[in-house]
N, C-alpha and C positions, 0 to 999 in steps of 0.2 A: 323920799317915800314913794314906795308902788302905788300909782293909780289904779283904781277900779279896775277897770280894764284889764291892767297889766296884770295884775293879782288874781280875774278872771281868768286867765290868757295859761298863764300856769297852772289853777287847779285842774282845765282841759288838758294842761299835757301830763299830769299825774293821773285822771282818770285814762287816757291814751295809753300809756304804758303797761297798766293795766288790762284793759281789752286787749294788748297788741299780745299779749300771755293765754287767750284763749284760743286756738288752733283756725278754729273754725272763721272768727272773726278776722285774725291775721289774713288767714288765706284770702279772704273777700278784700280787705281794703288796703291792704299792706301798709298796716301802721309801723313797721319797723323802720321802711324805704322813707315814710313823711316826717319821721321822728331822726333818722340818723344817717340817712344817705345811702348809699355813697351819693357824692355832690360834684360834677364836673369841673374841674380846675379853669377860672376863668383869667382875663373878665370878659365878663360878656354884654351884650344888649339882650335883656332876659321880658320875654314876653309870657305871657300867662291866662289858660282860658281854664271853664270849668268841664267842658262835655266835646262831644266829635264837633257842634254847629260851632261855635266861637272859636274852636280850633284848627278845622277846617280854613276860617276867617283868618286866622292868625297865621295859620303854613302860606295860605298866598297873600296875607302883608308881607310875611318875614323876605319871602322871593320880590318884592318890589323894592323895599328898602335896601335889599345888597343891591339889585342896579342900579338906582339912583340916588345910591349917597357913597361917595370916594372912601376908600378904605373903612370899608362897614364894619361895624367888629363881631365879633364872633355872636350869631345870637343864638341861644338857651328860651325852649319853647317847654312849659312844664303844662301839666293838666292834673284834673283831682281824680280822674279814673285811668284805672290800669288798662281795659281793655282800650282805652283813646292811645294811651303810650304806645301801645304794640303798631297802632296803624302809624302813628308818627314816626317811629323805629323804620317802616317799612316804605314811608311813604317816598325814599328817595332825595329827598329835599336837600337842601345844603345846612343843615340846622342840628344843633344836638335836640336831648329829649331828654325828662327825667319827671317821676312823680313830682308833685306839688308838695314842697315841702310846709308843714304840718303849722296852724300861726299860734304857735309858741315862742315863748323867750326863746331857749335853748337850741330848737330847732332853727328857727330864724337866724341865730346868733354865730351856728356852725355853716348854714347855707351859704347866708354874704360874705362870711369868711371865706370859703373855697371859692363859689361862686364868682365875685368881687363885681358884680352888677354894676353898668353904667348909666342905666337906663332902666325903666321898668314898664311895658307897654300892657294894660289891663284890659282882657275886651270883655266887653258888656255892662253888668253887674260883679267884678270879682272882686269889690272891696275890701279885704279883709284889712284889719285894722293893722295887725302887726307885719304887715308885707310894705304899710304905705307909714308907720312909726320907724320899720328898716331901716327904708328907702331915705328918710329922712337925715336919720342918725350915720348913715354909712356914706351918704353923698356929701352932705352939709348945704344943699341946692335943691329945687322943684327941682323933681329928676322921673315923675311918675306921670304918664298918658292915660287917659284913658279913650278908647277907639270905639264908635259904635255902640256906646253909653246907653244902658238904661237904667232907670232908678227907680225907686218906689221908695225906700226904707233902708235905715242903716242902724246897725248898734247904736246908742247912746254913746257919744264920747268921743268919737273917731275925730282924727286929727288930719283934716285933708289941706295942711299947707305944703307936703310934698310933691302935691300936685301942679302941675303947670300947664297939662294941656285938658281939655275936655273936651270932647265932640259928641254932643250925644243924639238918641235917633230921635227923637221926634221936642214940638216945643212943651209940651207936658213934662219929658224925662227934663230939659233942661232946668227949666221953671222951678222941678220939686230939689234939684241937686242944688240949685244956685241957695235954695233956704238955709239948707245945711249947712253949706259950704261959703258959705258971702265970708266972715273970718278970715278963708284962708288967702283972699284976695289972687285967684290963679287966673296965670297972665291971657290964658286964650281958653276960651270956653265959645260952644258956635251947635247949631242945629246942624251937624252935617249925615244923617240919612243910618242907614242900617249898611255897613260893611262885609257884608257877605256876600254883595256882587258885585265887589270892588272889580276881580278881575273882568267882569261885562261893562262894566266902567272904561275900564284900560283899555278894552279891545277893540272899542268905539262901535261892535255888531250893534244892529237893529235887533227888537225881537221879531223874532222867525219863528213860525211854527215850525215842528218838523214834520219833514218829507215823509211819504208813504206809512204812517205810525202803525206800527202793527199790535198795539198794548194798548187796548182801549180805555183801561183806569187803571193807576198805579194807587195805591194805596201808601203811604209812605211816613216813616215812624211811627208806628202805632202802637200802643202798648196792651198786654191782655184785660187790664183796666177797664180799657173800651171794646171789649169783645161784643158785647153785648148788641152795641150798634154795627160793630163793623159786621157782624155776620148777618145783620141783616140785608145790608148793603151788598156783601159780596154774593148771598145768593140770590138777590134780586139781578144783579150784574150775571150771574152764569145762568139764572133763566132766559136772559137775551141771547144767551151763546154770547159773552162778552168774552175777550182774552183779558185776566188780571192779574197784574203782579202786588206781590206781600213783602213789605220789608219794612219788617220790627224795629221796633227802637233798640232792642237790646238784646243782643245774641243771644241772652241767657232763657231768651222768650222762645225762643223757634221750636225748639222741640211742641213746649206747650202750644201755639200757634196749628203745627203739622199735627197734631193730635186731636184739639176743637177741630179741626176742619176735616180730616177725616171720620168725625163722629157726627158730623153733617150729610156723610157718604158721596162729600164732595172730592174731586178729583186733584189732587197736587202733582204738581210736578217740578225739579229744580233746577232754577235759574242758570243758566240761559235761557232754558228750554220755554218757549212758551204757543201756549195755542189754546183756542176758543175755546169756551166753557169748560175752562181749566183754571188752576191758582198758580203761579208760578211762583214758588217761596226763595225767598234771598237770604244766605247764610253768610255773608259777609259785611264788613264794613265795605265805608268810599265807594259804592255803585252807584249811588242814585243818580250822578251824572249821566252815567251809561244808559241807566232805567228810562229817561226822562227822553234822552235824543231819539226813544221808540214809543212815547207815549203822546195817548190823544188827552186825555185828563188827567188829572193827580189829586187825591183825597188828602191831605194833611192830618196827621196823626196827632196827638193831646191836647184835641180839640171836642173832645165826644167825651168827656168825664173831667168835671169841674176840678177835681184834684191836681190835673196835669199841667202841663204849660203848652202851649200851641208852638211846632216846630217851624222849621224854615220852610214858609213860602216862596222867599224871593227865589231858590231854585229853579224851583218849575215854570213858576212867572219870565223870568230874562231868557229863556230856552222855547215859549213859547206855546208850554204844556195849559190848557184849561184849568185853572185852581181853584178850587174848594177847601173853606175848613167847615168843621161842627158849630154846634150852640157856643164854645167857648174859648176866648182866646188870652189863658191870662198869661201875663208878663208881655204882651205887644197888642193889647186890646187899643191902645189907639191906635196905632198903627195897621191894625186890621179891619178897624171899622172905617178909615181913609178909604183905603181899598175896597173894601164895599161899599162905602157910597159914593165911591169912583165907578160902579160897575166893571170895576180892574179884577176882586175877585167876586167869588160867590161867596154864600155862606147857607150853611143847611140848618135851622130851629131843629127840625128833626129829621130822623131818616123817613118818613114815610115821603118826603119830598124827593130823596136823594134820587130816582129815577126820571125829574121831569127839573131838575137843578138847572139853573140857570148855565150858561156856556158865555161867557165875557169875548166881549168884542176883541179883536186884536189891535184895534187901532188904540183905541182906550187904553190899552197894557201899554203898547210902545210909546205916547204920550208922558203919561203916569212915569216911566220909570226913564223918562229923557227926564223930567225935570227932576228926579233924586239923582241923577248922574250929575249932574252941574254942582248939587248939594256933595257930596260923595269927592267928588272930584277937588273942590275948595278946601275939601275939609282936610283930604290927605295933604297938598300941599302946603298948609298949615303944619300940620303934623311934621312935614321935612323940614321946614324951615327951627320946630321946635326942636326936633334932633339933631339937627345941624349947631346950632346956636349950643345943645347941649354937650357935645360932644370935640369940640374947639379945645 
């Protein structure tokens, strides 16, 4: 008999099919790619993120894992959004790429098939039940990691004995996953930190400010959600004659973005390009490394409208940029309120503050994120020895 679940799992891909017949829908989420492939001939060591931050995370795991494990095998890096594929496609890496396919029986059923997955490395929250019931049925072994781990909440029902490694970022996320999951008895579970500056990890750099910054606030993921706040913010910044750079969360924003802000009768101008009491808007993915090695401060973006989720800090943080989020930080609220009462970051209750915002010590940063390297660091090694052992 189908479980719950299971029987769930299939009315979704009968409604899917469905939507994937409306034009308009198709073109936004390409349910045909998540329902039918094509699916790259493996096998592979297939890793899996939801958005550009966790994927980001997962292009430079995927690059340390082929150095330091002997004949890596091939690994398959999927995402749930299309415009993330395109920068993965582009980004040079040694890796294939392919839409996230869709957790359906069906779909699942034709993936592992071609696929032929060794491994399934998860970053953050991307549990979905029928990727880690797959994983189970197609390996017969704990064959699934999760890297970078946070938890809050899971379907009813999910079955996390495929699991064998855990690492998650703080003792809260571990605490609330262990409740779930105590059942599945998986062999290594550990506080190891937020892996997003893994490679500031590896590199052993100091944080450093940078030299000579000519961007005095960057602004960075921000969604039109929060316009509201951010335009207060940024015309208080161009009454200073500040130089500031914009870079949306989602392409799909920018037009609307250079529209609000021209109806401000403020002045845009686009990235590279930038200079005082001006906006410098960013139409691309993967810049905010660049943005950042010319910035004195950085605003964090889904942090000004309760709805959102508060993006990567630790960016700007390990490069030595001044960091600030808003009133709100969900999905890394403890782990952002560490940092604020580390004086590691700021945090603004409201904008009428944002012009006299706190500026965090640098010694305080480079302490703070020496001791999540030690955590970060144990935890990937963990992680080789559990791919190791898997893959024998």
């Amino acid at each position: 008999m189908f479980k719950a679940l299971d029987i769930a799992r299939m009315a979704v891909g009968s409604v899917a099919k469905a939507a994937a017949k409306i034009p308009a829908v198709e073109s936004r989420f390409h349910i045909n790619d998540r329902l039918n492939g094509p699916w790259p001939k493996g096998p592979f060591l297939w890793l899996h993120g939801a958005s550009l931050g966790e994927c980001r995370m997962l292009l430079n795991l995927a690059k340390f894992l082929q150095e330091d494990i002997e004949n890596c095998p091939k690994i398959l890096l999927t995402t749930q959004k299309n415009e993330v594929l395109k920068f993965l496609k582009e980004s040079g890496a040694n890796i294939e790429a392919c839409i996230a396919p869709a957790d359906t029986p069906n779909a699942m059923k034709n993936f592992l098939a071609e696929v032929k997955p060794v491994g399934l490395i998860l970053g953050e929250n991307e549990l979905w039940p029928g990727y880690l019931s797959g994983m189970k049925q197609f390996t017969q072994k704990p064959s699934v990691a999760i890297v970078s781990g946070r938890y809050r909440t899971s379907i009813p029902g999910v079955d996390f004995s495929s699991v064998g490694y855990a690492s998650m970022q703080t003792g809260g996320d571990l605490s609330r996953f262990l409740n779930v999951a105590s059942r599945a008895s998986i062999a290594q579970m550990m506080i190891g930190g937020d892996w997003k500056i893994l490679p500031w990890v590896r590199s052993g750099k100091d944080v450093k400010a940078p030299e000579n910054p000519t961007i005095d606030t960057v602004f960075v993921s921000m969604h039109m959600a929060e316009w509201a706040s951010l335009c207060r913010m940024i015309v208080s910044s161009i009454k200073r004659q500040e130089s500031v750079v914009l870079i949306p969360r989602r392409l799909t924003e920018v037009d609307a973005f250079r529209k609000a802000l021209r109806e401000q009768e403020l002045t845009v101008v686009e990235w590279p390009l930038v200079q005082k009491g001006a906006i410098s808007l960013v139409t691309k993915f993967g810049l905010t490394k660049e943005v950042f090695a010319k910035s004195r401060t950085a605003i964090i973006g889904g942090s000004f409208s309760r709805g959102l989720g508060v993006h990567d800090f630790w960016e700007p943080l390990q490069m030595g940029v001044a960091t600030c989020i808003g009133p709100f930080a969900a999905g890394q609220k403890e782990k952002a309120a560490a940092l604020v009462n580390a004086g590691v970051m700021a945090q603004l209750q409201s904008t009428a503050g944002f012009s006299m915002r706190n500026i965090p010590d640098p010694r305080l940063v480079s302490t703070f994120l020496t001791n999540e390297r030690t955590k970060i660091a144990d935890s990937y090694e963990q992680l080789l020895v559990f791919l190791k052992n898997l893959l024998q």
